[in-house]
N, C-alpha and C positions, 0 to 999 in steps of 0.2 A: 270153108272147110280146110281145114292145117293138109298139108300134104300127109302126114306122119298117118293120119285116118285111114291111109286108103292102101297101108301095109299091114301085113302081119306084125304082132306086136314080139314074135321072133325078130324081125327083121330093125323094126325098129331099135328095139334092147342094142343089136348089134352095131348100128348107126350112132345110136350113144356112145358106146363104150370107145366107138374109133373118136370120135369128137373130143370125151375125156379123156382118152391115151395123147391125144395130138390136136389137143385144144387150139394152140399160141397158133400151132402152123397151118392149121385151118382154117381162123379169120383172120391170116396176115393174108393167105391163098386168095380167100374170099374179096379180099379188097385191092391188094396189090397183082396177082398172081398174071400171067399169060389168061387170055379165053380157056383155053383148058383146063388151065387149075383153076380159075373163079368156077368155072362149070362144077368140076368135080366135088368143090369143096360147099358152094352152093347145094348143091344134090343133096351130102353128106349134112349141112346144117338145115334143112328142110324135112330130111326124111327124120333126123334125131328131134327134130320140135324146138329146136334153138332158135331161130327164126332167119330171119338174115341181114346183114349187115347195111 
């Protein structure tokens, strides 16, 4: 079951929208980033349904 299922599809839409506003520095976060920003950004590409890196 995708993580994305087990929000409100309010919540999701808004997860989108941050992924598409700040795509590039989201999977550079996700692969490069400190623990904290792979965390954050990971979160962010899970709950919008992107998948992860």
């Amino acid at each position: 079951m995708p993580a994305s299922d087990s929000f409100k599809p309010e919540t999701v839409q808004a997860f989108k929208e941050i992924y598409s506003e700040h795509k590039e520095v989201i999977e550079y976060k996700a692969r490069y980033g400190n623990p904290t920003e792979k965390a954050f950004a990971k979160t962010v590409l899970a709950i919008a349904g992107m998948g992860l890196p």
